[in-house]
Structures are given as C-alpha cells and as structure tokens.
C-alpha positions, 0 to 999 in steps of 0.5 A: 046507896048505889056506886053511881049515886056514891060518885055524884055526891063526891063530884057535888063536893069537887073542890074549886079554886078560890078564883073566878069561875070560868062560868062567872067569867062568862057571865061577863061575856059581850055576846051569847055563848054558845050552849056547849060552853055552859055545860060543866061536867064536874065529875068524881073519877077517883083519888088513887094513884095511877101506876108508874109500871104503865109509863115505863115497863114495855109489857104494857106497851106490849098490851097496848099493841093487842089491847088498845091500838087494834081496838080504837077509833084514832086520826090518821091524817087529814083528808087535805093530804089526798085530795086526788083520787088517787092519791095515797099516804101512809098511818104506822102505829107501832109495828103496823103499817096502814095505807089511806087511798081516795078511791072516790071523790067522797071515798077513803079506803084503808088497807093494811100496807102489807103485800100478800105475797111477800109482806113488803110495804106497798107504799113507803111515802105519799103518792099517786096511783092508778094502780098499787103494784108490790114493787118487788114482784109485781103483784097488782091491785085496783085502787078499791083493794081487789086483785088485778094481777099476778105475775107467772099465775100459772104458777099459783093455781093454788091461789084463790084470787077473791082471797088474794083482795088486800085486807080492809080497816075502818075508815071514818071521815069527821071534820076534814080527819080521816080516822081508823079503826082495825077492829072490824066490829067497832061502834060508828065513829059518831057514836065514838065521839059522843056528846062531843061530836056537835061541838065542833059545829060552829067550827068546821076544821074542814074548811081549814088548812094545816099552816103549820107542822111539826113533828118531834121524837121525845124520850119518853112514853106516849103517855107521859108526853100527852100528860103534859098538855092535859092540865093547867096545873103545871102553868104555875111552875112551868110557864110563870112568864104568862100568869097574869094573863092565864087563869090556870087555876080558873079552868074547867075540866069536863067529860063526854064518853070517850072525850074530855075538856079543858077550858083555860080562860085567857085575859084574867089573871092567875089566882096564884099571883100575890097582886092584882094586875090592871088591864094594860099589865094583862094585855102585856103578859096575854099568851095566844099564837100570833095574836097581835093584841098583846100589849096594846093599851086597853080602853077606858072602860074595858076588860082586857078580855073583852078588848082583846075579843073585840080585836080579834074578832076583827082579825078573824073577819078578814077570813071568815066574814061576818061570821065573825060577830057572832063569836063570844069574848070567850070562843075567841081568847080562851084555850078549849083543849080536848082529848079524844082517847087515845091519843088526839088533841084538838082545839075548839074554837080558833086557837087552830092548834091541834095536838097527837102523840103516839109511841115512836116506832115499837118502842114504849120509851119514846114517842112522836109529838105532832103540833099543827095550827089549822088555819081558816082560809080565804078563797082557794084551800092553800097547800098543806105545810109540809111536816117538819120533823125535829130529833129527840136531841132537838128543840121545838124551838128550832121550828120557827114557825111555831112563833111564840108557842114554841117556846111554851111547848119548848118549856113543857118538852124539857120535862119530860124525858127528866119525867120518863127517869124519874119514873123507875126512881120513883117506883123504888119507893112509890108504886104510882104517881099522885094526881090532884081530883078535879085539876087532872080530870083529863087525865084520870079520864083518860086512865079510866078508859085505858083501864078497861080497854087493857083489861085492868084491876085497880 
C-alpha cells in the first residue's frame, strides 16, 4: 500500500469531537451556503512531535533568513497605502529592506531598498516620488527602477550605468495585498495560493478599508506567536468567558496547497460545558467584534445562530446592499481563519480581521503581531488607520480601538513569551512539543511546509 493510500486511511479515522458537526451545523442553515463551506479536507498530516530547537535555537532563524523568506510568496502591504503614482513605503523582513512603488495607476514595483553606491536605504517612511535620489550622495533613479543620474560621473567611466538599475523582487497584486517575492524564479502567485485563491470571491477585501491597526512586538518567536491563534483548541483554558457561545471543539480544520482553514462556528455552545445553555444565555456569551446582538432576547422559534445572522445581516445591508441577503447564517457569525504559509492570516467572510507575524527585526525571539479589521465601505474609500505600535512591555488592551477583541487577543498574548521560556526547560526533558492530530491541523501543516522549504529530516 502506497504512502498516499496509507494517509487517506488514517485521515477516514480522524477522531472528531462528540459535538455537533460544523457541517450538521450547516445543515441547519437559513440560506444556500456556499460550495467552499461544504468542502471538508480532513487529513492525516502525521502524530509526531515538532522540534523545540525551531522555536528557540537562532541557526534556524539563520535558516529561515536563506531558506525560507528569500523563497515565499508573503504580504507586504495593502495597495491602500499607496494609491498615488508615486507613492512609496517600506516591507523589512529580518535584515532586508524592500521598496513598494506605484509606478502606474495599475502598477507596483518592488526594489531592494538599497543604493548602489553606498548600500544606504533609499526610503526610511512612507512617501511620494517624482524621483528616488540616494539622500547621501545623490545618485538618482526613475521611479520604474532605471538610472537617471550620477553625480561627478566623469568620476565613474568604470561604471555601466544599465548595471547600475535597482534590482527588482516579484510583485503580485490579489485582493487589495500587495505581495513579494526575492525568489526570481517563483511559481505565480495564483498558483501559490491554490484551491484557496476563489474563496475570497464573494468577499473582495479590495473593496475594504483598514479601519483598524495594531501592531505589537512579543517576546517570543514568530512561530510560537502565530500558533497561537492557528486552533480552537486553547478556548477551553484560555478564553472560558465565551464558551458557551463558541464551538471550539466543533471546528473544522482543512488544507489546500500551501493554504489551511479553520472554521470556529459561533451561536452554539462548547461540547466542553457540563450544561446546556438556551438561546437568550448564548446571545449574552456570543463573541464577535463590535457585534450588537449579543445579549439581546432571541425570538420564539429561533436559534441564536440564525437570529443573530438575521440582525447582522441587516447591520451589513447598510454597507453593502442587497448583497447582504444572500449571505448564509453561517458567513455572517462563524470565524473562518486561514493561514497562508508563511506567515499571513486572513479572515474570510466579514469577521474583517486579519492577522501577520513576522520576526521583530534579526532577532529569532521575538516578533511583530499586526491585527487589523478590514471594513466594507460606503461611497468614497476612507483612509487607511494609521498603525498604532504597541512594546513588548505593553498590552493590546491599550489599543482601545480593538473593542472587545483586545481583550481575547490580550488573553492569548499573555502566554507567549511564558511559552518562548518555557521552551529551553521543556527541551531538558523533551526533544519536541506534542500537538493533538486533527485540532492542530493548522499547525502541522504549516511545519510540514517549513519542513521541506528548510530542507529538513524528520
């Protein structure tokens, strides 16, 4: 029996929680759901341990930097930030410096934010251009990349000035995100993303605008970071205030290429309470930011879940018209949170979060967290927020304007850098951490693509 047929038997035999389905959930549903909601990947990705030296040992950060970032397709900014020709900001990851341009009204370029003459960053902040000129000496460029001028040229007959063009990375446009890659021979974006690239087409998270961003430097490692909010696993323990409102055990956890899914179903209780709550004590636990709904009295009749999709339909008419009916119980209140390997972290839907963690500067034990809320509009396209930026020593809930998902986020942070510590006592006894099969599908995933683009044995 081949390997292949060996891991389709093992995934038939996933154990699932003795809850509710989140396809029986369905099932139940007011409207049609859409076709990618029915698919269910179930998938046997392995029951080993995943080494502790990846989180906390800086070769691997060292390997990343060759292996990893230089090679993958990843999100540098939204197209919002630079509307104008012109316009220009910048994407580091680690100790490289990247510089987005609009070039054309349909354009984006992507340079290594380097001058070639003396290696100093071209652009330090956000801003426009006519022209990129080096700030120490003056060496010029267009804003398409190529040489205009040199300053004291007759000083550099030596110098070709075709080979004095700034070097160019990929630049891919999908849904308003503007992504990268260094790797000149990379496979197309579209082919990147997978199965996953049409899901998002009920949902154009172009035609959104970032209301919210916050940005926070953890003590710990990327990955420990995005772990975090990969699984429903850790509600029971970590966020006990809102379980009987939230099937944690209840979700569906899928994969697609390089892309994987989880579906926490909200309206229906945990199968980790010892009681059975009614529809009016579900509305007064029910967790979504800025919903309105929660705790208002549930008609006769109705489940929470489908009064609560009802109202926010309503709420979500105002924005985006009658677009709105055709949206099922389950788009409007459940958590659908993929992962992009590496690092990226969108919501489908309009639970208008989205997520990215990437390592805080050269460092391997510690990272940047990003949360921002990508919010339909009505009319002109407001501004983007502003970034708010929050130290390791700091708490998301100083960013008020995350409203009552700071304080979950704020529960999840304040394990992690305890996790990173924890970590180099663990691998005194213990050579890896231990994941459950189908509840950290995502995560398993993840490592079994790092795996491969670090060059890894098992």
């Amino acid at each position: 029996m081949s390997e292949r047929d060996q891991s389709r038997l093992k995934a038939a035999d996933i154990r699932r929680s003795p809850g509710v389905s989140y396809q029986k959930l369905l099932d139940a549903d007011t409207r049609p759901v859409p076709a990618h909601l029915r698919i269910d990947t179930a998938a046997f990705l392995g029951d080993h341990d995943i080494p502790v030296e990846r989180y906390i040992d800086p070769k691997f950060h060292e390997l990343e930097k060759e292996k990893l970032w230089p090679k993958v397709w990843q999100v540098a900014l939204l197209e919002e930030r630079i509307p104008e020709v012109g316009d220009a900001d910048v994407y580091e990851i680690n100790d490289i410096s990247i510089m987005l341009v609009r070039v054309a009204p349909d354009e984006i370029k992507g340079y290594y934010n380097a001058c070639l003459h003396m290696g100093r960053n071209l652009i330090d902040r956000p801003c426009n251009k006519a022209e990129i000129r080096f700030p120490y000496h003056g060496f010029t460029w267009r804003i398409d990349g190529k040489l205009k001028h040199i300053p004291g040229m007759w000083d550099f007959p030596h110098v070709d000035p075709q080979e004095m063009n700034l070097p160019e990375v990929k630049v891919a446009l999908w849904n308003g995100f503007v992504f990268i890659n260094m790797d000149p021979n990379c496979e197309p974006l579209e082919t990147y993303l997978g199965e996953a690239y049409s899901h998002w087409d009920n949902y154009s998270l172009a035609d959104r605008y970032t209301a919210v961003h916050v940005c926070k430097v953890i003590s710990c490692n990327w990955k420990v970071g995005q772990e975090a909010f990969m699984d429903a696993f850790h509600l029971v323990a970590s966020h006990p205030q809102i379980l009987a409102a939230a099937g944690d055990d209840n979700t569906q956890y899928d994969i697609f290429g390089n892309c994987s899914r989880a579906i926490t179903p909200a309206g229906t209780p945990s199968p980790h309470l010892n009681w059975t709550p009614t529809e009016n004590e579900i509305a007064a636990n029910v967790y979504k930011p800025r919903d309105s709904t929660g705790g208002v009295e549930v008609p006769e009749g109705m489940t929470y879940r489908q009064h609560g999709a009802q109202v926010g339909r309503e709420e979500l008419r105002e924005v985006i018209g009658d677009k709105a009916d055709g949206l099922c119980d389950s788009e409007v209140m459940d958590s659908f949170y993929y992962t992009l390997f590496p690092n990226f972290h969108p919501y489908l839907a309009y639970n208008q979060v989205l997520q990215r963690f990437k390592p805080y500067g050269d460092r391997h034990d510690m990272c940047t967290m990003e949360v921002m809320y990508l919010s339909p509009f009505k009319g002109e396209r407001p501004p983007p927020a502003k970034p708010t930026f929050l130290g390791p020593d700091e708490s998301f809930l100083d960013a008020h304007e995350l409203g009552a998902a700071g304080a979950l986020i704020s529960q999840d942070e304040w394990n992690l850098e305890k996790v990173q510590k924890g970590l180099h006592t663990l691998r005194v006894n213990k050579p890896g951490i231990t994941m459950g099969i189908y509840q950290h599908t995502q995560v398993r995933h993840f490592h079994n693509i790092y795996e491969r683009y670090l060059g890894l044995d098992r």
